[in-house]
FIPA-558644 format. One record per residue: residue in one letter; x, y, z of N, C-alpha, C in turn. Coordinates in pm, whole numbers, padded with zeros to 5 digits, always signed. Atoms other than C-alpha are relative to their C-alpha. Example, Ala and Ser with C-alpha at 12.3 -4.5 7.8 and 13.67 -1.06 7.14 Angstrom:
% FIPA-558644
A+00089-00119+00000+01230-00450+00780+00090+00120+00000
S-00082-00119-00006+01367-00106+00714-00077+00109+00073
END
This chain:
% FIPA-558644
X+00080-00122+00000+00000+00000+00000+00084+00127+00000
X-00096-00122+00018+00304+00244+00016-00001+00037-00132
X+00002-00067+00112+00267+00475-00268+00171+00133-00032
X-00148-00135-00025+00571+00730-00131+00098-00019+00080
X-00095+00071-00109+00881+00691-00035+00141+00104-00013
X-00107-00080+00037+01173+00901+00028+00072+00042-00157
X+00004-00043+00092+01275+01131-00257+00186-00044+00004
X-00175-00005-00037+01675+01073-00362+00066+00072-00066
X-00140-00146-00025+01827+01387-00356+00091-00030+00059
X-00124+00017-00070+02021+01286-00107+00129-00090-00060
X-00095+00119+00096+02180+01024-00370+00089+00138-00076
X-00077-00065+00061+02270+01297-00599+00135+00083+00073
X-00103-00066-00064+02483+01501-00339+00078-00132+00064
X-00131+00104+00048+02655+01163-00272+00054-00023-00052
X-00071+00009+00114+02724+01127-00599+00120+00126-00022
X-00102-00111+00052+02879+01484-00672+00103+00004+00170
X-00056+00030-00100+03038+01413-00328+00149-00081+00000
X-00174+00104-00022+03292+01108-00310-00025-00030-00178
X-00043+00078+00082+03465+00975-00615-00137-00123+00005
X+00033+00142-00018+03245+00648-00700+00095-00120-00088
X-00097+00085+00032+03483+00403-00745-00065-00133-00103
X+00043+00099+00087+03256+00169-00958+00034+00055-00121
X+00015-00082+00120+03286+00418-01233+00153-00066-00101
X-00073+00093+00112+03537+00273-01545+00089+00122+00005
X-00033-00092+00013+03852+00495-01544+00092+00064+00156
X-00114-00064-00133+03915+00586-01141+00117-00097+00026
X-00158+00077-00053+04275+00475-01018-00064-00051+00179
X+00058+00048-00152+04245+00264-00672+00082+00136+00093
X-00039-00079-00112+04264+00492-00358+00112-00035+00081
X-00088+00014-00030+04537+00591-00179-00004+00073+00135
X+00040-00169-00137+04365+00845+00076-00058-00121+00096
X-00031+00034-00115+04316+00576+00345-00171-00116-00048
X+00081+00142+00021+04016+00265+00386-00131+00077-00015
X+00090-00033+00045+03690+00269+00208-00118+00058+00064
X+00105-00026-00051+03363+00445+00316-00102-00006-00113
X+00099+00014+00092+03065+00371+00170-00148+00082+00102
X+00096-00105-00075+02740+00611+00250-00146-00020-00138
X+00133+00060+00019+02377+00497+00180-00120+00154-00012
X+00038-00133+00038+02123+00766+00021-00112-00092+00129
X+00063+00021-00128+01891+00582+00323+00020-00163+00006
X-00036+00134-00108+01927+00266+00585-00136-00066+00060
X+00139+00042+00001+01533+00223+00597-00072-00005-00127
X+00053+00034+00134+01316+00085+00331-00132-00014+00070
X+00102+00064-00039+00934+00072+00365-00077-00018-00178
X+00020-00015+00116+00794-00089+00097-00147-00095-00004
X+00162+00035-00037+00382-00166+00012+00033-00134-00015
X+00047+00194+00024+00244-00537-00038+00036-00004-00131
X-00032+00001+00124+00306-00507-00370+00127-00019-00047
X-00153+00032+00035+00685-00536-00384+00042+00097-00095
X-00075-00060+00107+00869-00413-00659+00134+00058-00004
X-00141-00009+00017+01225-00300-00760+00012+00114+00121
X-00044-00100-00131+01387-00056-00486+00154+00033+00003
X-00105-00079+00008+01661+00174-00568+00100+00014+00111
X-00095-00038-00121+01917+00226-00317+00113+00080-00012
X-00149-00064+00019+02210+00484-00380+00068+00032+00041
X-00120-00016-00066+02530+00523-00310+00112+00059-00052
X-00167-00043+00034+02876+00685-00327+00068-00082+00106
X-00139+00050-00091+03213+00545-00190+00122+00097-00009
X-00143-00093-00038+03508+00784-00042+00103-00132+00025
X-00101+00076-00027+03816+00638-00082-00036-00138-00041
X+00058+00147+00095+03703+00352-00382+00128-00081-00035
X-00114+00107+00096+03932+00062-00499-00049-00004-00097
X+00013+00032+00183+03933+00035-00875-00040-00157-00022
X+00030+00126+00027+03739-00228-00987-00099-00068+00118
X+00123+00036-00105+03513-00296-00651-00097+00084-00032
X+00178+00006-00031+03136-00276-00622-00054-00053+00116
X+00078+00074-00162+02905-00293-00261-00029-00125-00077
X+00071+00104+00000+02756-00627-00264-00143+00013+00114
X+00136-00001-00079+02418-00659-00117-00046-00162+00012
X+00066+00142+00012+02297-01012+00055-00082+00003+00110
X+00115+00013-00085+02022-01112+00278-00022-00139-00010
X+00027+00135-00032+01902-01416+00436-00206-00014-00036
X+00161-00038+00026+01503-01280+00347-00017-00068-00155
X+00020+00007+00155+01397-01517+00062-00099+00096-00074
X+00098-00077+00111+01141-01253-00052+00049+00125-00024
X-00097-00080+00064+01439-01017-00117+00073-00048-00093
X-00058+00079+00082+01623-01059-00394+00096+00102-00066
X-00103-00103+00054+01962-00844-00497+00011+00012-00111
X-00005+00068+00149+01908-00813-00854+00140+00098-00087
X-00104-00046+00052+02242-00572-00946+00063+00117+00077
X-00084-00078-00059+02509-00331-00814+00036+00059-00139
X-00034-00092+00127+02507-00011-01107+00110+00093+00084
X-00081-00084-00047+02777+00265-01077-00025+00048+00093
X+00030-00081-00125+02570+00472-00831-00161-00037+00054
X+00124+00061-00072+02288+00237-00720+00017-00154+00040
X+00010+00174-00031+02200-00140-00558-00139+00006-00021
X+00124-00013+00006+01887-00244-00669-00026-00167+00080
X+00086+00106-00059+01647-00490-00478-00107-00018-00049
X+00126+00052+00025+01342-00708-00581-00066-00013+00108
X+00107+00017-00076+01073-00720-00318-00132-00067-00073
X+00084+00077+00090+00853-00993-00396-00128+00089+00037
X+00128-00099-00040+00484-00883-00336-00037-00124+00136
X-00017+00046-00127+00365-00995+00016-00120-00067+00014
X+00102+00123+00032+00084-01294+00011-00051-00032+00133
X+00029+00016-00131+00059-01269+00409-00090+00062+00093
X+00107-00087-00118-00231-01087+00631+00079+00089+00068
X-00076-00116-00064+00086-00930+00786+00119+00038+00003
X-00086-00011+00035+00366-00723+00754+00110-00101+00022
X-00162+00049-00038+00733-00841+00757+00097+00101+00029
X-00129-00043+00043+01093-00746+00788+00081-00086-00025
X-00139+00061+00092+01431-00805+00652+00083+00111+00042
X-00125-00094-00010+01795-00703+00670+00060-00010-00079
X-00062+00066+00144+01969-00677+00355+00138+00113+00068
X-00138-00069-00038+02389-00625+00452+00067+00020-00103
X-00036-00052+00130+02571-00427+00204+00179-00016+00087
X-00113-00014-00014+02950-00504+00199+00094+00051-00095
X-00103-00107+00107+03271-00318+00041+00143-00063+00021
X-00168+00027-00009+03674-00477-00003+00038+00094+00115
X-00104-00062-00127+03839-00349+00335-00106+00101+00062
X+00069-00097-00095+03557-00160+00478-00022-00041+00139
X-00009-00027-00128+03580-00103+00829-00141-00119+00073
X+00076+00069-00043+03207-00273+00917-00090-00003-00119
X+00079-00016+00109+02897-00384+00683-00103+00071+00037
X+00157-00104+00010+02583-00186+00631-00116-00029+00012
X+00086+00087-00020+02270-00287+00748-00115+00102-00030
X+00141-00030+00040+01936-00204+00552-00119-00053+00032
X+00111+00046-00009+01624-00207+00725-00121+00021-00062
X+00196-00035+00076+01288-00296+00531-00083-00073+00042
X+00072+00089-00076+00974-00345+00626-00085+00026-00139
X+00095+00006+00099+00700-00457+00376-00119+00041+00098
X+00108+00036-00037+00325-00407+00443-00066-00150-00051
X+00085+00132+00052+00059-00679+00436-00022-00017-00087
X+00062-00015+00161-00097-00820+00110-00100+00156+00015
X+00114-00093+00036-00297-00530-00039-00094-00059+00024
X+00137+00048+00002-00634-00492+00014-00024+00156-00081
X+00052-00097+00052-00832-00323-00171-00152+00108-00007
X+00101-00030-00037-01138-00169-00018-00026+00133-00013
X-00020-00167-00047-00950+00200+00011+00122+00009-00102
X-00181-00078+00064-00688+00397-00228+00008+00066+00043
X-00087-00122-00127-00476+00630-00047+00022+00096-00158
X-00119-00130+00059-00306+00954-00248+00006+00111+00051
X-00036-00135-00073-00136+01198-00093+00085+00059-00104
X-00055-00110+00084+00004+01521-00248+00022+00114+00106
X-00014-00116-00106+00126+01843-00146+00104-00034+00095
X-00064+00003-00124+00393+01715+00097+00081+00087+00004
X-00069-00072-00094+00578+01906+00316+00065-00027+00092
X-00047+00068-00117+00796+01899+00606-00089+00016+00057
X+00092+00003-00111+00480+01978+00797-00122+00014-00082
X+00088-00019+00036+00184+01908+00633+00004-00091-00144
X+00040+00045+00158+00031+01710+00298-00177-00016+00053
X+00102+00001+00042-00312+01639+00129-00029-00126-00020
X+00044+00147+00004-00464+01279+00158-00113-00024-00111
X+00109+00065+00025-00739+01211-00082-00018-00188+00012
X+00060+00130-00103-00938+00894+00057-00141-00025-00148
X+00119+00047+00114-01146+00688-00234-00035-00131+00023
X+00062+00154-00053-01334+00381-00116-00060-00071-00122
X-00002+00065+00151-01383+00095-00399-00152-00011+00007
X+00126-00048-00022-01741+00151-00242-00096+00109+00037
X+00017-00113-00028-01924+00453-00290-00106-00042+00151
X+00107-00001-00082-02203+00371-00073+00040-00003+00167
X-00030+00105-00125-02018+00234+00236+00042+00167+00080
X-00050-00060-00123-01942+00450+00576+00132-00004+00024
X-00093+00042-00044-01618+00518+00645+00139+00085+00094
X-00158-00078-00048-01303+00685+00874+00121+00048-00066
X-00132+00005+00093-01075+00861+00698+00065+00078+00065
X-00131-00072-00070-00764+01003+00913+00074-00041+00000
X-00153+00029-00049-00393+00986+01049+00029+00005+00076
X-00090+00027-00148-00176+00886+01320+00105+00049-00027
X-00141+00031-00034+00151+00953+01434+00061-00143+00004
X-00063+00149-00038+00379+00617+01377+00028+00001+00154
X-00027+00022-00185+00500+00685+01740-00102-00025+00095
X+00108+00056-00082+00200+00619+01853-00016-00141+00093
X-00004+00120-00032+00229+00277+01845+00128-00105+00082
X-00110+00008-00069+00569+00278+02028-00015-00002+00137
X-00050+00010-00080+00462+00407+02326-00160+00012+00047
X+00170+00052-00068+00063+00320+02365-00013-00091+00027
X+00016+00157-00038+00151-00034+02373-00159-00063-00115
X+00084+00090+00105-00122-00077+02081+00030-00060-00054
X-00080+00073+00103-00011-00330+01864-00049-00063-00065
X+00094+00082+00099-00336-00486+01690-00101+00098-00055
X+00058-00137+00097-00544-00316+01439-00161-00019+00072
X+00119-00012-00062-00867-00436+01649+00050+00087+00136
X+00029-00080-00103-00725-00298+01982+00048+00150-00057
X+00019-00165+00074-00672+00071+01764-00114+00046-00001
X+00128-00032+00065-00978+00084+01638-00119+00022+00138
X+00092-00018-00133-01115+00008+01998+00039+00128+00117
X-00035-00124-00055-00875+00258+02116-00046+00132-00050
X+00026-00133+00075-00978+00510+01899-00175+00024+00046
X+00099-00047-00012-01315+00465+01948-00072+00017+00177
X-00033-00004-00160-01293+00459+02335+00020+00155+00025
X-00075-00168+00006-01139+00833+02292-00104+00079-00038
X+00087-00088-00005-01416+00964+02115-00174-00041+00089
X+00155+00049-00064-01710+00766+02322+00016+00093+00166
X-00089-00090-00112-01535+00951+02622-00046+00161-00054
X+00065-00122+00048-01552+01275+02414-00187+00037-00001
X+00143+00013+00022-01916+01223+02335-00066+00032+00154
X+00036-00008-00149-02003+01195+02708+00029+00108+00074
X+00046-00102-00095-01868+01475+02784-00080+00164-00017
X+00101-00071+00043-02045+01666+02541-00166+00004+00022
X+00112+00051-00008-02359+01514+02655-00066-00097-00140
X+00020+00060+00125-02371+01309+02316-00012-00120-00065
X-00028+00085+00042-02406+01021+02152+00104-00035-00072
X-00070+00037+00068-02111+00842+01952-00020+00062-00121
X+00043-00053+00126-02285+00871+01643-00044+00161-00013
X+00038-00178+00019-02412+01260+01692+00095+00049+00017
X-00144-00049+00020-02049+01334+01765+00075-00035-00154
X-00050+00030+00177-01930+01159+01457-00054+00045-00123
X+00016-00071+00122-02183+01361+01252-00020+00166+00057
X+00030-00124-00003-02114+01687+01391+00149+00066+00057
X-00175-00020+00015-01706+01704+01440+00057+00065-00102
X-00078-00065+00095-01507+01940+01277+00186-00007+00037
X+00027+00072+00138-01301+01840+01096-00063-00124-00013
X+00027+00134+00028-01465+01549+00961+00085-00065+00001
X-00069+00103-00045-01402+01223+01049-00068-00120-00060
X+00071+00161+00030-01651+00976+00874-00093+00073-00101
X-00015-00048+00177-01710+01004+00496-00118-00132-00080
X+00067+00087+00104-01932+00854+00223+00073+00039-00145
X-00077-00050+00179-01733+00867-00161+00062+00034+00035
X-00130-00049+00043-01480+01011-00232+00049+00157+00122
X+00004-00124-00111-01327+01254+00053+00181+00051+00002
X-00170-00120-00006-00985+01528+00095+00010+00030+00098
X-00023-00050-00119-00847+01614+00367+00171+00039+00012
X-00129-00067-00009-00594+01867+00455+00092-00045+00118
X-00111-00007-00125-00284+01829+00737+00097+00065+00016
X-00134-00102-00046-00086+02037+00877+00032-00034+00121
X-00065+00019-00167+00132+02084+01189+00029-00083+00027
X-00041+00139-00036+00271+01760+01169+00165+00075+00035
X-00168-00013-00039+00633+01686+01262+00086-00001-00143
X-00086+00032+00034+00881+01717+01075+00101-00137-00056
X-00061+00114+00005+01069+01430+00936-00048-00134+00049
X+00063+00097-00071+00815+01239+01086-00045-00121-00084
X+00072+00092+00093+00606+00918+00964-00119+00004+00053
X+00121-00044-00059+00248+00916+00974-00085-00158-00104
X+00106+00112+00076-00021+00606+00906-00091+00067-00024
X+00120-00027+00080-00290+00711+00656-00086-00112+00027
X+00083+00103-00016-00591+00488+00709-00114+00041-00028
X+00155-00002+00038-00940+00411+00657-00035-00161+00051
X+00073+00088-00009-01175+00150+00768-00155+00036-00005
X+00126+00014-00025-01545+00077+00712-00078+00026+00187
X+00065+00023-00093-01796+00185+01005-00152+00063-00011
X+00120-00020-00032-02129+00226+01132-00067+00007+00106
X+00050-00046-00136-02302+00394+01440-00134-00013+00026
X+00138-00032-00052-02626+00348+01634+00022+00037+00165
X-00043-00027-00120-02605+00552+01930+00137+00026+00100
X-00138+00006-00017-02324+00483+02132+00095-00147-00061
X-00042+00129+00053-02247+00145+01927+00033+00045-00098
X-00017-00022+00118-02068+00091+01654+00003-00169-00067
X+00017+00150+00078-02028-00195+01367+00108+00058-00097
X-00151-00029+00132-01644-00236+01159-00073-00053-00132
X+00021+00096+00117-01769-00341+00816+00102-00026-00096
X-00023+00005+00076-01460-00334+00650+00177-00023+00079
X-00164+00020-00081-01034-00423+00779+00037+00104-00073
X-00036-00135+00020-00874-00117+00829+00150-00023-00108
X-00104+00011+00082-00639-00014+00555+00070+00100+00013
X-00071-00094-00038-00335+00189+00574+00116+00018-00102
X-00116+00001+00034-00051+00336+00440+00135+00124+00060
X-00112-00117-00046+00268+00534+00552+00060+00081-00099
X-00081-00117+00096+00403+00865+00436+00102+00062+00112
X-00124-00044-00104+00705+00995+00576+00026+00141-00050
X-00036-00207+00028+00801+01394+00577+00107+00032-00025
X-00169-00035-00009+01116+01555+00452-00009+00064+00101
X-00035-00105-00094+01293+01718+00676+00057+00146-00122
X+00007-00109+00053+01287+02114+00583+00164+00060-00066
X-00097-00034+00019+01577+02258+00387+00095+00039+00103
X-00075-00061-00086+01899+02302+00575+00089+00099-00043
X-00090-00079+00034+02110+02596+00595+00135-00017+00016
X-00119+00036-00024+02450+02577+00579+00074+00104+00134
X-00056-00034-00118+02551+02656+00922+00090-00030+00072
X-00086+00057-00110+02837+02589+01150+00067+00111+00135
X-00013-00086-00119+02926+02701+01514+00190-00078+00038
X-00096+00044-00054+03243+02712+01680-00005-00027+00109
X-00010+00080-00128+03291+02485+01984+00111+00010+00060
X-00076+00000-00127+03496+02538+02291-00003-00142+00135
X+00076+00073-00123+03491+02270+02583+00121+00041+00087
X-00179-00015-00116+03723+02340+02919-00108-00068+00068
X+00024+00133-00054+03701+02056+03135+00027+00035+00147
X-00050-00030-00119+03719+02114+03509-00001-00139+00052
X-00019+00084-00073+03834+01871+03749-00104-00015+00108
X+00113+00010-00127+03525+01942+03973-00122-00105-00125
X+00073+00036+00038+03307+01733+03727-00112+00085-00070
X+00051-00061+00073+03176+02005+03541+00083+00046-00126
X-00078-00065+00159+03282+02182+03184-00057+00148-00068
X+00056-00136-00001+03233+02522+03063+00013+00021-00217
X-00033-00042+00122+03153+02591+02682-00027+00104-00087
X+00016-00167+00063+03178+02842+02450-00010-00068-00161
X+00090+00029+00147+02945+02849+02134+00027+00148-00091
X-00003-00156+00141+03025+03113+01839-00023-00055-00108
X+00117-00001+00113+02775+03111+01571+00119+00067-00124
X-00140-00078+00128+02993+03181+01224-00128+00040-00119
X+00120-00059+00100+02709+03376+01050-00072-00020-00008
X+00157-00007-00009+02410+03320+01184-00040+00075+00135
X+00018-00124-00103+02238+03594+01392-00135-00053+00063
X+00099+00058-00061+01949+03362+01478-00016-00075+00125
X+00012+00084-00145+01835+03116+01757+00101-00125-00056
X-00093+00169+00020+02068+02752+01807-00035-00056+00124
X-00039+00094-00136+02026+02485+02051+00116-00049+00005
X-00066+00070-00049+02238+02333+02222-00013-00171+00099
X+00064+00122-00149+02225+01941+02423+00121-00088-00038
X-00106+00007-00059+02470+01762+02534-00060-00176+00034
X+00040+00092+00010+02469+01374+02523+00092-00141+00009
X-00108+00063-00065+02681+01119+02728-00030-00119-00089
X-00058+00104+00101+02810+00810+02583-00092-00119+00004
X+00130+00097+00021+02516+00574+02671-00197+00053-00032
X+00121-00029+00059+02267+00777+02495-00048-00019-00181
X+00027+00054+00127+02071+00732+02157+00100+00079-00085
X-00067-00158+00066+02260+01046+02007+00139-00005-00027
X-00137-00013-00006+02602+00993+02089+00066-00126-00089
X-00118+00100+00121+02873+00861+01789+00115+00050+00079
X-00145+00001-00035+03221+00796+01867+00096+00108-00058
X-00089-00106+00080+03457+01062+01778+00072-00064-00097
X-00029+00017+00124+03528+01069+01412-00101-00074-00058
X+00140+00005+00116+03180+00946+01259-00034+00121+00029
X+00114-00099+00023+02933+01150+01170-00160-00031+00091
X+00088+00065-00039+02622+01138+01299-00094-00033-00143
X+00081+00094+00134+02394+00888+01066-00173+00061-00013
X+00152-00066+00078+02042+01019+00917-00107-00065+00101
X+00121+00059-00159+01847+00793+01240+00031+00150+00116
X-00060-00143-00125+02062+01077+01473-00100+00063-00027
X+00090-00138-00016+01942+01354+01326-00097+00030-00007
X+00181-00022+00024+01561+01293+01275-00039-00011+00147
X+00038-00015-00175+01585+01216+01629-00019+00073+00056
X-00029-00075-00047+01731+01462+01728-00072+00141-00052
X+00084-00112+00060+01525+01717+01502-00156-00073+00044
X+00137+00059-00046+01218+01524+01638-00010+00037+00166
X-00017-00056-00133+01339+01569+02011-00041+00143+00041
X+00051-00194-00029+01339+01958+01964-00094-00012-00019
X+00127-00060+00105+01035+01960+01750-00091-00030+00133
X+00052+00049-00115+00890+01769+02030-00076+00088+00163
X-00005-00056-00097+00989+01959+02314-00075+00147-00050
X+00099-00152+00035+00851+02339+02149-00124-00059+00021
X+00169+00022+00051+00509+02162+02051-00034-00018+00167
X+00082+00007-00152+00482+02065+02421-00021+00097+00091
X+00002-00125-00064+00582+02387+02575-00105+00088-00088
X+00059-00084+00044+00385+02578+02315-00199-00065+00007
X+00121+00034-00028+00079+02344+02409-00070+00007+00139
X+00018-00051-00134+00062+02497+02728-00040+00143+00023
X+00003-00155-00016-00009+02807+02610+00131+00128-00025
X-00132-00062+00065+00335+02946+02509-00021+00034-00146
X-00030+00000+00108+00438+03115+02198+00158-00063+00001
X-00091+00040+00082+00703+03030+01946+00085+00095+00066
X-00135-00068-00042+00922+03317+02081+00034-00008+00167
X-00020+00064-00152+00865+03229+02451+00122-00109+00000
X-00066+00161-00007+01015+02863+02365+00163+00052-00035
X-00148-00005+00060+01322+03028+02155+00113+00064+00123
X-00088-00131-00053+01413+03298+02413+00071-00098+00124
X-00002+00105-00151+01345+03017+02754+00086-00087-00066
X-00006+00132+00038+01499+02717+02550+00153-00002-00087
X-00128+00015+00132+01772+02814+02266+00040+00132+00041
X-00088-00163-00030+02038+03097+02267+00034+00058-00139
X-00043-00089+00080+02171+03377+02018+00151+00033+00060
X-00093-00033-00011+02516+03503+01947+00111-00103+00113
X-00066+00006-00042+02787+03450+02126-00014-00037+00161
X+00087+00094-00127+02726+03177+02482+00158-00056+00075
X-00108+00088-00042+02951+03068+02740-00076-00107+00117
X+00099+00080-00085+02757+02787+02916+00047-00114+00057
X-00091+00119-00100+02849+02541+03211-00116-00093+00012
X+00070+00104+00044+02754+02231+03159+00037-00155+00123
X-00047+00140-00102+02748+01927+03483-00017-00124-00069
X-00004+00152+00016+02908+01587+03409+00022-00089+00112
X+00044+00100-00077+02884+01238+03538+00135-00028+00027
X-00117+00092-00017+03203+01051+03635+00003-00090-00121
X-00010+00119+00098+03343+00789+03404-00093+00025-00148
X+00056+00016+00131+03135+00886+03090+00073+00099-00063
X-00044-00056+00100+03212+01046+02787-00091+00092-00075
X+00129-00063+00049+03002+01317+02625+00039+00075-00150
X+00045-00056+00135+02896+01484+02290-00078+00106-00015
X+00037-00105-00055+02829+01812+02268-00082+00022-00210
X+00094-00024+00150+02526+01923+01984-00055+00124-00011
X+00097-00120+00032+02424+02250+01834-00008+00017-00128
X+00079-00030+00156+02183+02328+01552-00057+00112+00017
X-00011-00124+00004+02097+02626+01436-00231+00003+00002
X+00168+00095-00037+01629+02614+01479-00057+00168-00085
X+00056-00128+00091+01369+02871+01328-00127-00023+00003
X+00180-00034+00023+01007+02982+01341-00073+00057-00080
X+00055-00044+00137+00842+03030+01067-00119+00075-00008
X+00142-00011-00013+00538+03276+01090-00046-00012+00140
X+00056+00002-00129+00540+03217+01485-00053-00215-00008
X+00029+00121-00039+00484+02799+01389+00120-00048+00094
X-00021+00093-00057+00613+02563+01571+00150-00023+00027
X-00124-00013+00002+01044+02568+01645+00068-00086-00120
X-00017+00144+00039+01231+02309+01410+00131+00030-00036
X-00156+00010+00058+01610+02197+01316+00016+00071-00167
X-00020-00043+00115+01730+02425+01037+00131+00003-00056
X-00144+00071+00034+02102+02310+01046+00012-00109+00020
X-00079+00086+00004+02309+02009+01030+00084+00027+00109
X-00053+00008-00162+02449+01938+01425+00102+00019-00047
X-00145-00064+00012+02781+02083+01446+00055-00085+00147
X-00009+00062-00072+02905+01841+01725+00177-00025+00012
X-00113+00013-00036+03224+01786+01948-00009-00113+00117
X-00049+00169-00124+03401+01534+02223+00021+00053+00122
X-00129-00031-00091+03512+01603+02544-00067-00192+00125
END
């Protein structure tokens, strides 16, 4: 049922990036052991299967090597390694429910292999077509078309994180959760189920063909599109139809090319004192700070990997939306939360750990919502 799936731009600036050493013509490297860098390390791909691009550059190529891609998933299938792609077959998925797979990409003398996670959806069904348009980092357009005009039906979106940390994990206890939430609502409108469900704005329960706008989402986020058949009498309801879904995932918003200069002095009392200078930007930056057994923290000399920073641009995004759902504005959060110019800020550590120091440069658009508008500029101490 996935119709959209990460755009690969990010391939092309790999490409004009490193040398690709598959190419007919480069001499083997001499600038030190291979890196190989993945235009993405997640795959979601519908019931339907089909071929699945993957691109890549390599810094520091041997002449004459190509990644290899293998997997132990018989319904993957590596079907070639081109100059600046690996392609995969995804069979189509014949099962009531999703899967995964790990397909490991290896390189002559590279340091460790590469591990690609995909997840398929279930077989299609076909009761509901999804299309979304319009995306954004915050916001797209769903139209919702049921293969039955006549039929009753739910057409909205979730947050994927939802299901991380509600402990839902079956598409009947959702559906019971969901409708638990508004039978609750209803009650305290004095209402029935059904007189709430036909008198909610925005709509929430559709006959034919129905649009619906979104905004104010997250960032970089993923979001389940869905629909299922229903029908209300009172406070009862009746599923007539298995809910169908699909995921769309958000870019994250153009970044600026930003970088800060980092200071750390280390005191022997278990604290550290740092000093942040912004190199041409007169705006807001966070700062956070992230010891060696946290999700965030890479070893000095990686980078941080494309899971980091959605995190970490999800963390902020996070934290504004909650402060600003309290009744805060957008410039409250920047002034209380992130700094300007020139910062000398003391920072308490633990014993025995190791930390990672992070600042991005953030921005409010119109008074919305805060969000990552650089690439983490990050140090060791």
């Amino acid at each position: 049922m996935l119709k959209f799936r990460r755009m690969v731009a990010m391939a092309m600036l790999i490409c004009s990036a490193f040398a690709l050493g598959c190419e007919s013509g480069v001499e083997e490297s001499t600038g030190g052991v291979p890196v190989v860098v993945l235009d993405r390390y997640e795959l979601n791909v519908d019931g339907n299967g089909g071929d699945m691009p993957i691109y890549y550059g390599v810094e520091n190529p041997i002449k004459g090597e190509r990644p290899v891609a293998t997997t132990t998933a018989d319904w993957i299938t590596p079907l070639q390694t081109e100059a600046t792609k690996i392609v995969l077959r995804v069979a189509a998925n014949s099962d009531p429910e999703p899967r995964e797979a790990i397909v490991t990409v290896t390189y002559k003398n590279i340091e460790r292999p590469i591990r690609i996670f995909i997840t398929q959806d279930k077989a299609v069904l076909d009761k509901f077509h999804f299309e979304v348009s319009n995306v954004t980092y915050k916001s797209c357009t769903v139209r919702y078309t049921p293969a039955d005009e006549t039929i009753q039906y739910m057409a909205n979106i979730i947050d994927r994180e939802y299901f991380n940390y509600s402990g839902v994990s079956t598409e009947e206890a959702f559906i019971q959760a969901e409708m638990a939430n508004y039978l609750s609502v209803a009650e305290h409108y004095e209402m029935t189920l059904e007189e709430l469900m036909q008198n909610l704005s925005p709509q929430l329960v559709y006959t034919g063909e129905a649009v619906r706008q979104f905004d104010g989402m997250q960032h970089g986020g993923k979001y389940l599109i869905y629909s299922y058949g229903v029908t209300f009498s009172g406070n009862s309801y009746d599923i007539t139809t298995p809910i169908h879904y699909t995921l769309v995932e958000l870019p994250m918003p153009t970044m600026y090319d930003v970088k800060f200069n980092l200071h750390t002095t280390v005191q022997s009392t278990g604290t550290a004192t740092l000093a942040v200078s912004p190199k041409g930007w007169d705006g807001y930056y966070n700062v956070q700070i992230a010891p060696d057994d946290s999700l965030y923290y890479v070893p000095p000399g990686e980078s941080p990997s494309e899971f980091v920073i959605r995190a970490l641009a999800n963390a902020f995004y996070n934290s504004a939306r909650s402060y600003m759902a309290q009744g805060n504005n957008a410039s409250k959060f920047l002034s209380s939360h992130c700094y300007q110019g020139e910062k000398r800020l003391d920072l308490q550590l633990e014993p025995g750990k190791r930390y990672m120091i992070i600042v991005f440069a953030v921005e409010s658009e119109d008074g919305a919502i805060p969000v990552m508008r650089s690439m983490p500029t990050i140090d060791h101490i």
